[in-house]
C-alpha positions as CSV (number, residue, x, y, z in Angstrom):
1,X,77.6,92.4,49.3
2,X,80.9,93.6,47.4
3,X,80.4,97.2,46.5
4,X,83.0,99.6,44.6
5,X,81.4,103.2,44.4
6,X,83.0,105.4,41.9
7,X,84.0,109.4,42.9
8,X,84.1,110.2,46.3
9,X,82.5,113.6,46.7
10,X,79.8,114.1,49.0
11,X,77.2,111.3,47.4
12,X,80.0,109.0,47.0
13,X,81.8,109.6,50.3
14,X,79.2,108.9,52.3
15,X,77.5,106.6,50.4
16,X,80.9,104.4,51.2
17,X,80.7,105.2,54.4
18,X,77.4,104.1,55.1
19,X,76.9,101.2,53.1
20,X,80.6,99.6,54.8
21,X,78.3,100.7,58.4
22,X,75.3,98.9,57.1
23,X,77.6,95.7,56.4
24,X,78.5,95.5,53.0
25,X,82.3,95.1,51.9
26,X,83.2,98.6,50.1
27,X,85.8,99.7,48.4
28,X,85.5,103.7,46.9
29,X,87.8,104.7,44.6
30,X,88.5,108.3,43.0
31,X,91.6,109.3,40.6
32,X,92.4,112.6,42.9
33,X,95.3,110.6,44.8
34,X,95.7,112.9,47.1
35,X,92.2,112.9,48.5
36,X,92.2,109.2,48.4
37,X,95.4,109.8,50.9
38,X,93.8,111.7,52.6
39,X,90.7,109.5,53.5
40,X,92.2,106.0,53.2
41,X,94.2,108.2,56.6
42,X,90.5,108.1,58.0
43,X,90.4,112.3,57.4
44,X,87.2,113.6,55.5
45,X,88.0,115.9,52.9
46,X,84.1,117.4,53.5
47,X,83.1,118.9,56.4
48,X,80.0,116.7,57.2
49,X,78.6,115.7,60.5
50,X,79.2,112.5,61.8
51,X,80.8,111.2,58.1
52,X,84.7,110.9,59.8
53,X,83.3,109.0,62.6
54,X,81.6,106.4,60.6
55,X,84.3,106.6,57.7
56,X,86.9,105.9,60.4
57,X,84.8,102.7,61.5
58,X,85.0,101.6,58.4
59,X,88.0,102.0,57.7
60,X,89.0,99.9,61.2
61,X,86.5,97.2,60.4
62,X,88.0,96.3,57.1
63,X,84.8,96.6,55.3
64,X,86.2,100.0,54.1
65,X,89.1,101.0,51.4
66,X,90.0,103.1,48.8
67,X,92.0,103.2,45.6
68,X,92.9,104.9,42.5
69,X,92.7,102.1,40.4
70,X,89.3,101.3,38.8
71,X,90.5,97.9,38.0
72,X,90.7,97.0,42.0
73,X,87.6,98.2,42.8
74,X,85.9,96.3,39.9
75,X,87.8,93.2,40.9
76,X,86.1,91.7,44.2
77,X,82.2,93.6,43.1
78,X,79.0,92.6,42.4
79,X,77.7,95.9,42.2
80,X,79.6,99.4,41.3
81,X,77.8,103.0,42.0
82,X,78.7,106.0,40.0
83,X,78.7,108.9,42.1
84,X,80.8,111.5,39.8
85,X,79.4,115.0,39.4
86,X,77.0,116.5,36.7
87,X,77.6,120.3,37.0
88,X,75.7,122.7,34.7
89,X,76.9,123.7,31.6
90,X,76.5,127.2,30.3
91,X,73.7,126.0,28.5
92,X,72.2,125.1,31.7
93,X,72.2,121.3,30.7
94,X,73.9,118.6,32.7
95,X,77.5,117.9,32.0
96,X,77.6,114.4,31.5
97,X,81.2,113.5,30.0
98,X,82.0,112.0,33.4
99,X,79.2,109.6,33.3
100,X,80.5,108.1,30.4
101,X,83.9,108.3,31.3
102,X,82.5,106.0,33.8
103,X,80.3,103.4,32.1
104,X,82.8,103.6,29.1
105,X,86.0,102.4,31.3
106,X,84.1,99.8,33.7
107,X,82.5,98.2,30.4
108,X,86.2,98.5,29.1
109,X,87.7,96.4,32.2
110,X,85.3,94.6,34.0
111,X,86.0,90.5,33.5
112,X,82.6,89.5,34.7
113,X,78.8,90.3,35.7
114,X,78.4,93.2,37.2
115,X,75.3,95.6,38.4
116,X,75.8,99.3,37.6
117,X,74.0,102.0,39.6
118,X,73.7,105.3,38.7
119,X,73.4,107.3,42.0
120,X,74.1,110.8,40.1
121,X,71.5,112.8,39.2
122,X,71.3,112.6,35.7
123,X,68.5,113.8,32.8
124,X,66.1,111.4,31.5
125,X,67.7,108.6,29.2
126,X,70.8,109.3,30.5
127,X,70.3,105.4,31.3
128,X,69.7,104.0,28.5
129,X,72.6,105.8,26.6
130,X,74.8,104.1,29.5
131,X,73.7,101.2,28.1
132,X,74.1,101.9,24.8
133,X,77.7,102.4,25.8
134,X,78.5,99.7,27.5
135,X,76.7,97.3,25.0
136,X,79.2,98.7,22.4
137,X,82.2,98.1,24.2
138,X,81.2,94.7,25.5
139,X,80.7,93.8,21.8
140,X,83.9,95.0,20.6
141,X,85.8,93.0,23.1
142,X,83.5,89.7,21.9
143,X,82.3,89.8,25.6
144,X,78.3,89.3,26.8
145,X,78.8,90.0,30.7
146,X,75.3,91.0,31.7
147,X,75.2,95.2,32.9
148,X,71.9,96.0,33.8
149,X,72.2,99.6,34.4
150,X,70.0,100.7,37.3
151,X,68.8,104.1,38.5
152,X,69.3,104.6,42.2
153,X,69.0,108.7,42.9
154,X,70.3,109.9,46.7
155,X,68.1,112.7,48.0
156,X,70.6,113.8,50.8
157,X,70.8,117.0,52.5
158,X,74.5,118.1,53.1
159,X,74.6,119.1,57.0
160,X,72.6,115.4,57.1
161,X,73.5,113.4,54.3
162,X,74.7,110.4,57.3
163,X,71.1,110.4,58.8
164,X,69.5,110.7,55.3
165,X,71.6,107.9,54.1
166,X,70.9,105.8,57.1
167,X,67.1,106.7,57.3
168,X,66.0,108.0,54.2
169,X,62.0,108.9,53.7
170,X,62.2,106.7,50.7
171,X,64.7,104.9,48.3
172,X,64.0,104.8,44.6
173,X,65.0,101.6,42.4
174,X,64.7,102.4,39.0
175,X,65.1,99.3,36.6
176,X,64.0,98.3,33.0
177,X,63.8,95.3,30.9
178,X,62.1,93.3,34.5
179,X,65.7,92.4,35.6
180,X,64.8,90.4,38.7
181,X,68.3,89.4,39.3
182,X,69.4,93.4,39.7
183,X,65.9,94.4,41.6
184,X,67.2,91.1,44.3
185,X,70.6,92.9,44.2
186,X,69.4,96.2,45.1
187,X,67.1,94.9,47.5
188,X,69.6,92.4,49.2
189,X,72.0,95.7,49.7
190,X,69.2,98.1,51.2
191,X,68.0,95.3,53.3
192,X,69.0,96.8,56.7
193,X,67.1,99.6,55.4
194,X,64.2,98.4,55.0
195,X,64.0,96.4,57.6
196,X,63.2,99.2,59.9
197,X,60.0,100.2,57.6
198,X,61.6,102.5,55.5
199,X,59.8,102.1,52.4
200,X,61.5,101.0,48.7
201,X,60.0,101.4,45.6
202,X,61.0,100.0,42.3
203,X,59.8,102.0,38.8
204,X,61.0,102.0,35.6
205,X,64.2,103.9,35.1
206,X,63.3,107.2,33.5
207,X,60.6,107.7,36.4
208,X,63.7,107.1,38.6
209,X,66.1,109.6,36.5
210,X,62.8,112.3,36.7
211,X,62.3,111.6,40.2
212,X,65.1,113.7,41.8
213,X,64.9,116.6,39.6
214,X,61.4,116.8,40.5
215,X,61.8,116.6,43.8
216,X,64.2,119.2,44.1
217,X,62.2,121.4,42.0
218,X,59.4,121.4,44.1
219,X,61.7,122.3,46.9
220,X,63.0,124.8,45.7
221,X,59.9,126.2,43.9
222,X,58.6,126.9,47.8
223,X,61.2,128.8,48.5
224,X,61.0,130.8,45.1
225,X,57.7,131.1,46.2
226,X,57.9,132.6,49.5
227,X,60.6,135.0,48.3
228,X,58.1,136.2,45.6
229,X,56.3,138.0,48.3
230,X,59.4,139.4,50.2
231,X,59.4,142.3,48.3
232,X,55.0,143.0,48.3
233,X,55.5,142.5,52.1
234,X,58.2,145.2,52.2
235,X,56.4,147.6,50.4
236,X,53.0,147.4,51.8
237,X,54.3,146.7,55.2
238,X,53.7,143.1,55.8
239,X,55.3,140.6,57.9
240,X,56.6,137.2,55.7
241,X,57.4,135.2,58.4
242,X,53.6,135.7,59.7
243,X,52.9,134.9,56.4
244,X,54.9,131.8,56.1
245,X,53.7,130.5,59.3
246,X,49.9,131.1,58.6
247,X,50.4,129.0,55.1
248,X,52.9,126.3,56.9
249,X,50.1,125.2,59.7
250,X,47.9,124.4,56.4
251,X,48.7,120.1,56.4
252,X,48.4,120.5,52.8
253,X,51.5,122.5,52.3
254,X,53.6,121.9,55.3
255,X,55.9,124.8,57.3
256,X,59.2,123.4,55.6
257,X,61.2,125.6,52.5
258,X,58.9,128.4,53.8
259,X,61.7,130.7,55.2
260,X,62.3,133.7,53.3
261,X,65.7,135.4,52.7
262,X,68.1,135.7,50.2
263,X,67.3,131.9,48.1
264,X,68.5,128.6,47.6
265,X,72.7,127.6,46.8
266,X,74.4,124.6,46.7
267,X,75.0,122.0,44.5
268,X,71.7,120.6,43.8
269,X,68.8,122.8,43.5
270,X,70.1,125.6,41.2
271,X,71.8,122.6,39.1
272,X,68.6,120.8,38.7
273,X,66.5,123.5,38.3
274,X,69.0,124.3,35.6
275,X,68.9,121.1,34.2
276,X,65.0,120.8,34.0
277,X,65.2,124.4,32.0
278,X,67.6,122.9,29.4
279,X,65.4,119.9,29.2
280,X,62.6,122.0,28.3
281,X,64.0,124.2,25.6
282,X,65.9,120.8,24.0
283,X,62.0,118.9,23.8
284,X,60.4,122.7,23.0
285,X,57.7,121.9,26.5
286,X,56.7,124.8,28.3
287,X,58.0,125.0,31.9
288,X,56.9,128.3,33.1
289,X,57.1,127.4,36.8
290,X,60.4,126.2,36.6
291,X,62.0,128.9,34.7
292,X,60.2,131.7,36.9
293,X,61.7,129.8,40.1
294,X,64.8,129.8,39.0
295,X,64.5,133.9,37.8
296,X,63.3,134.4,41.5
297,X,66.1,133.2,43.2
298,X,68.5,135.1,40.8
299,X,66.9,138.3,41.3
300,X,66.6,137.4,45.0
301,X,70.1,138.0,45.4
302,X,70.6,141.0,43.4
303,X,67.7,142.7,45.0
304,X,69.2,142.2,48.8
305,X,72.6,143.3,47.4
306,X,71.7,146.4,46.0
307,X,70.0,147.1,49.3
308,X,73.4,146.9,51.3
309,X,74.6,149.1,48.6
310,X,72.1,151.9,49.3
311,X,73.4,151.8,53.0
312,X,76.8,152.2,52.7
313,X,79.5,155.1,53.0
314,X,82.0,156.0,50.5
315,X,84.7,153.2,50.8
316,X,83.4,151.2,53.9
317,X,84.3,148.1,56.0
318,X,81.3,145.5,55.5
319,X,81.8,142.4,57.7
320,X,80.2,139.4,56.0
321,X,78.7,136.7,58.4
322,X,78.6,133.2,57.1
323,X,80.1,132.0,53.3
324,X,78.9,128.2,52.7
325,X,75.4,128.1,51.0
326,X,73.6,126.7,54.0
327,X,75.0,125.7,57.4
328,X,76.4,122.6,58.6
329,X,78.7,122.2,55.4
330,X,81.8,123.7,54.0
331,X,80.1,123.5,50.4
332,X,80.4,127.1,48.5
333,X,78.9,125.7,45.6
334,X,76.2,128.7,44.4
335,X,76.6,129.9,47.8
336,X,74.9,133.4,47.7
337,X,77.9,135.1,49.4
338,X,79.8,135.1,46.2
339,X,77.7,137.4,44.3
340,X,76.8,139.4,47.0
341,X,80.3,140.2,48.2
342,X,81.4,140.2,44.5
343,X,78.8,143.6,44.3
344,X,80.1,144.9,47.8
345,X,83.7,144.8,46.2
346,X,82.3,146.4,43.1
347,X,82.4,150.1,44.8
348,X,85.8,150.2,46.4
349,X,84.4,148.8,49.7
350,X,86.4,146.0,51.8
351,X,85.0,142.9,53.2
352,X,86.1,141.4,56.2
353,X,84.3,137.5,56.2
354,X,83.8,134.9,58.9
355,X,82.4,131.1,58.3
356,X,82.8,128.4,61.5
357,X,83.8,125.9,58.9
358,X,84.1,126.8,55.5
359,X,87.0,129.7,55.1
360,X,89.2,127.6,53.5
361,X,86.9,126.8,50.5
362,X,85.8,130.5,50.4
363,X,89.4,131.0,50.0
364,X,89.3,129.3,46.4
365,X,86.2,131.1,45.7
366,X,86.3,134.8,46.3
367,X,88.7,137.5,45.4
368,X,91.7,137.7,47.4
369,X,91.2,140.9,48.8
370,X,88.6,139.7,50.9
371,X,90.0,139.8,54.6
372,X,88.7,136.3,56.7
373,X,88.6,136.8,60.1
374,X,88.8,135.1,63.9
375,X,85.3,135.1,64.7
376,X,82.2,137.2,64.5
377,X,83.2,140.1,66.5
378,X,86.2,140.3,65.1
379,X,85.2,140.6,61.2
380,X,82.6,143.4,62.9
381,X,85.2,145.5,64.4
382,X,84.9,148.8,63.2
383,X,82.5,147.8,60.2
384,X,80.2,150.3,58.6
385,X,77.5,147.1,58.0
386,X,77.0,143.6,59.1
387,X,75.5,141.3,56.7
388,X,74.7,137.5,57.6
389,X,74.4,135.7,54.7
390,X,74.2,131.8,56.4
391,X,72.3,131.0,59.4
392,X,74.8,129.1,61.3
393,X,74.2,128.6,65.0
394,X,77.1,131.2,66.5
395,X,75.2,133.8,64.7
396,X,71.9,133.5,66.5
397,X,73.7,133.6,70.0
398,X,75.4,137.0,69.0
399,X,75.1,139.4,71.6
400,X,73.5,142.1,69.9
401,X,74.5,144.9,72.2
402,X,78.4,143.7,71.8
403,X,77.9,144.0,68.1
404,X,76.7,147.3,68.5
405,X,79.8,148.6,70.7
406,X,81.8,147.0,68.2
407,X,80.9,148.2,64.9
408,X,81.6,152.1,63.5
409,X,78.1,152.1,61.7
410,X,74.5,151.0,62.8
411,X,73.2,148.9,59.9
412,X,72.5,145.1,60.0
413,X,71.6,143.1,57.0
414,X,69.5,139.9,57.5
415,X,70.0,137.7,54.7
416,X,68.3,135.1,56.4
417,X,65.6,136.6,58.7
418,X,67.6,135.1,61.9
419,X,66.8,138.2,64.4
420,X,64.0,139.9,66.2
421,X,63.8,143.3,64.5
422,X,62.5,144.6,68.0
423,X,65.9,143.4,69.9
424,X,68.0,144.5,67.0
425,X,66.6,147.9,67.1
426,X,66.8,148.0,70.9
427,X,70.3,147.1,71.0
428,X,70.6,150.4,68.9
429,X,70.7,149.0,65.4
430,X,69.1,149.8,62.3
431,X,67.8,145.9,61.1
432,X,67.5,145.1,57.1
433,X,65.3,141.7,56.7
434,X,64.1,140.3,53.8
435,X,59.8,141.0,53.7
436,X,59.5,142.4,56.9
């Protein structure tokens, strides 16, 4: 199959990637030049596991280009994916101009049948005004090329978007009208997929649209949940990770989105929680749940900030472990550490950060007065107060007793409940979790 998938951040990118590694002929294309450069050199311009070795395949194979020029990648396809973002407005509704930017110029230029995918997450009917669009363009240039517009959402974890791509717990196929001939497309491209058991299912397209903010919802409503009882647990001198595992053995709810600290980041969960609020104030339907998860996580973060705040000395050196939102990615999107550090900055006090991977994006994210460091040890060196605010790997290994020779002060802020408070203590520290 002969795919162009349009906007090459993290969905499109590895969507490319993948479907060139499944066997398809893809061409990506993006109008940021210079990251097109940059990957048509076989360089990621994501950190993401595994994506450079199987975009450099592609690339090698021939199945795999890019290109700036929408025209190209329409040229050769039978099916186009649009994979730009829809970040929040203040409103907390999805920005969708570069959707239609999208739909607008491929009905514009396309010179025959095509099948567009929407692999965005988008609100519902953000379909059917596609097609709206495109059905106006098409009949102002006297053309009837059939456009089916299909919903296809991705449900990919950054840190494992390759695996989720490759072996994804589901795919959703939303189509309407009972186009057969775009159901046999999607089918046809997914086939290696499914193949291996991996189950498809076809709907109608506004279940499709609904489907991913649901699911993220839900996600993320766990972890809201959890959190809810940090602060009970701190008070009244319960343990939340006892807690979490005693409700995670239940089958019915499942250990996973059960780990309390300082809440969810990135660029899907707040952005579709976000989204689901607007969508309930624009059709006046009460969705309690969904606006109290979304208060939790804020106050989350203010809560555990103004606890490192409490701690500190006039002035004082706080060494900040971790930056990205989660680990395995370079994605500061929501990422907790801005606010947080943003408040530690607040009251004269310097940071000194470290992040494995993503420094340079925390660069363009956080004031420049913020010092990055060469490693762990050395952002601790003389601090007042450690705080980790991402869980990567490097962290768990510290050698507590190192940190403690280290540091100038004694206090050690958990944001994500990575230590023993027993080996943090003995090591001499004073340890700050979140519920325990």
């Amino acid at each position: 199959m002969n795919i162009a998938v349009i906007g090459t951040g993290y969905v499109g990118l590895v969507s490319a990637a993948c479907f060139a590694d499944l066997g398809h002929v893809v061409i990506g294309m993006d109008i940021d030049k210079k990251k097109i450069r940059l990957i048509q050199s076989g360089c990621s311009p994501i950190y993401e596991p595994s994506l450079e070795e199987v975009l450099k395949r592609g690339l090698q194979s021939g199945r795999l280009s890019f290109t700036t020029d929408l025209k190209k990648a329409l040229k050769e396809s039978t099916v186009v994916f649009s994979a730009v973002a829809t970040p929040p407005n203040k409103d907390f509704s999805a920005d969708l101009k570069n959707i239609f930017v999208v739909c607008e110029n491929i009905a514009t230029i396309v010179d025959h049948d095509i099948v567009f995918v929407q692999k965005s997450t988008v609100p519902i009917g953000t379909g059917t005004e596609c097609e709206k669009r495109i059905e106006k363009i098409l009949k102002k240039r006297g053309e009837h090329f059939r456009i089916p517009v299909i919903s296809n959402p991705e449900f990919l974890r950054e840190g494992c978007a390759v695996s989720d791509t490759m072996k994804p717990d589901r795919i959703v196929i939303g189509i309407n009208k009972d186009d057969t001939y775009a159901q046999l497309v999607m089918e046809e491209i997914y086939k290696p997929i499914t193949r291996v058991g991996k189950p498809l299912l076809v709907m109608n397209r506004e279940s499709a649209e609904v489907v991913k903010y649901a699911s993220n919802a839900f996600l993320a409503t766990k972890i809201s949940f959890v959190n809810m009882f940090t602060e009970l647990c701190e008070q009244k001198g319960a343990n939340i990770r006892d807690i979490a595992r005693g409700m995670g053995l239940d089958e019915r709810i499942g250990p996973r989105f059960l780990h309390a600290g300082i809440g969810y980041g990135g660029s899907c969960f707040p952005k579709d929680v976000k989204a689901l609020i607007a969508l309930s104030r624009e059709l006046c339907l009460p969705f309690p749940i969904i606006n109290a998860v979304h208060d939790i996580n804020e106050n989350q973060r203010k809560r555990f900030a103004k606890q490192i705040l409490k701690a500190l000395p006039p002035k004082a050196t706080v060494a900040v472990w971790g930056l990205s939102f989660k680990p395995k990615t370079d994605d500061m999107r929501e990422a907790p550490s801005i606010e947080i550090i943003h408040a530690i900055l607040e009251h004269e006090n310097v940071v000194r950060a470290y992040d494995p991977v993503a420094m340079p994006n925390a660069k363009k994210n956080l004031p420049k007065n913020v010092t990055f460091a060469s490693s762990p040890l050395h952002a601790a060196k003389h601090a007042d107060v450690v705080v980790l605010l991402t869980e990567w790997d490097i962290f768990r290994g510290m050698n507590l007793n190192e940190l403690k020779k280290t540091m100038k002060g004694r206090h050690l802020f958990d944001g994500r409940n990575v230590y023993d408070p027993e080996e943090v203590k003995e090591a001499g520290l004073i340890y700050h979790g979140i519920g325990l």
